[in-house]
Residue, then its C-alpha position, 0 to 999 in steps of 0.5 A: x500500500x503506498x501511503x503518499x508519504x513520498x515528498x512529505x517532511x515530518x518531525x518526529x520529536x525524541x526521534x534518538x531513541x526508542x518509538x520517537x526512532x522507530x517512528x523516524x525509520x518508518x517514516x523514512x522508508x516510506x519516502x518522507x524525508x524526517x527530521x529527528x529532533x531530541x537532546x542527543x544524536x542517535x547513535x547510528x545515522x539513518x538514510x532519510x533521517x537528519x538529526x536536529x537538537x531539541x531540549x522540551x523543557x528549554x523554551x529557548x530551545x522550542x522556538x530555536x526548531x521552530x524558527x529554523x524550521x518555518x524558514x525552511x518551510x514548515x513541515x507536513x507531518x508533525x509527530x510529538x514524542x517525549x520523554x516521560x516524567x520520573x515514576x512515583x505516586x499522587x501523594x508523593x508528587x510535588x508541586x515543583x515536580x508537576x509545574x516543571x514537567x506539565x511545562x516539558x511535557x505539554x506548554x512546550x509541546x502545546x507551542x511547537x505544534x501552533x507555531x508549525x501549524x500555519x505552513x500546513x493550514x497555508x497548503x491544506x494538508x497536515x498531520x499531528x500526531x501525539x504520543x502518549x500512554x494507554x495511562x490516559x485510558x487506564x491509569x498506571x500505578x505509580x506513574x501519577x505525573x503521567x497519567x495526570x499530565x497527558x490526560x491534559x494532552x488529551x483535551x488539548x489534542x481532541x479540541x485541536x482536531x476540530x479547529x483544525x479539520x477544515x484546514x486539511x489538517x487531522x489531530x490523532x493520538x496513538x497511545x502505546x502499551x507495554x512497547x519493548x523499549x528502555x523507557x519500559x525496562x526503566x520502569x520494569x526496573x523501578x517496579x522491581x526494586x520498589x517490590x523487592x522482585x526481579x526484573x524477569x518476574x515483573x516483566x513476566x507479571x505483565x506480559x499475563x496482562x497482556x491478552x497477545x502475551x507479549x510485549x509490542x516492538x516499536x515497529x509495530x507501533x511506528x506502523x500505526x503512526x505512518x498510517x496516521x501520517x498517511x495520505x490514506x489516513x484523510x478522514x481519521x481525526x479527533x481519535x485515539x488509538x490504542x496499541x497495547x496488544x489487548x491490555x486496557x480491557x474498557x469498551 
């Protein structure tokens, strides 16, 4: 299936690592020419992929991509991906702790997306797309800066798509479960030490979570995320889209 990503240039943020890298290799096999945008350089180049820096939670650093990235145009497909926060519970979450990552993960991100948006309304094309966590659906345990942070991201990409639809431009989110990455090893490592377990058996414990039984490749997850890109994507907008392999059991 051709996905008319031929000639298109997208941003893929935290495109150095884990999905944002995936997502960046995905997008480049399928001719767009991507722009891998994180705070270190990957360790191997990929044909179709030019690395630029980018620090979420140094504004200075957000409008420094922006500007070189209007003065070349814009980009059609935007893909925002980012780190997530530190683990731990409500309770235990500081107010500081959620000032400085509601700027990194969602004031941030919320800027970058409306000063690229212009060059696609311009051409009546464009696709954004957000990363985030079947947290948003499911909150997972321990984590309360993301749960509560993204479900933010959530409200603010569903109100987007609907301004945004007239111009040609659609607004989804792709919410990854148990994606084999370090962020998840970090996590699976953290969750071992905080339960006095080993990483094998925690990892273990979730996969029986997982209805496939298994933990997903960032492969698989950077296919649904070129599908939304996509030129055969044009009448999806406003969703989101699980891929967990099964795991969040609601309607």
């Amino acid at each position: 299936m051709d996905l008319g990503l031929s000639g298109k240039r997208a941003l893929v943020m935290g495109g150095s690592r884990g999905l944002g890298a995936a997502i960046a290799r995905t997008l480049a096999r399928e001719g767009a020419s991507v722009i891998a945008a994180a705070r270190t350089a990957p360790g191997d180049g990929v044909q179709g992929v030019s690395f630029v820096p980018l620090d979420l939670a140094d504004r200075q650093s957000v409008d420094a991509l922006a500007d070189r990235l209007l003065a070349e145009g814009g980009v059609d497909v935007l893909v925002n991906n980012g780190g997530g926060p530190p683990p731990g519970t409500a309770l235990e979450a500081t107010a500081e702790q959620w000032t400085e990552q509601f700027q990194k993960m969602a004031v941030h991100l919320f800027h970058l997306t409306r000063r690229l948006v212009p060059p696609m309304a311009e051409r009546g094309w464009g696709r954004i797309i957000t990363i985030a966590s079947s947290g948003v659906e499911q909150p997972i345990p321990n984590l309360a800066l993301s749960n509560g942070i993204r479900s933010a991201v959530v409200g603010w990409s569903k109100t987007l798509s609907v301004e945004l639809a007239p111009r040609g431009i659609t607004v989804n989110m792709v919410l990854p479960g148990r994606i084999h990455t370090t962020r998840v090893d970090e996590l699976d490592q953290a969750t071992a030490q905080r339960q006095g377990k080993t990483v094998e058996e925690v990892a273990d414990a979730a996969r029986g979570t997982i209805p496939v039984g298994r933990y997903g490749t960032p492969e698989e997850f950077a296919d649904v995320v070129a599908f939304l890109a996509s030129e055969r994507a044009s009448y999806v907008t406003g969703i989101k889209i699980r891929v967990d392999g099964g795991m969040v059991r609601t309607v």
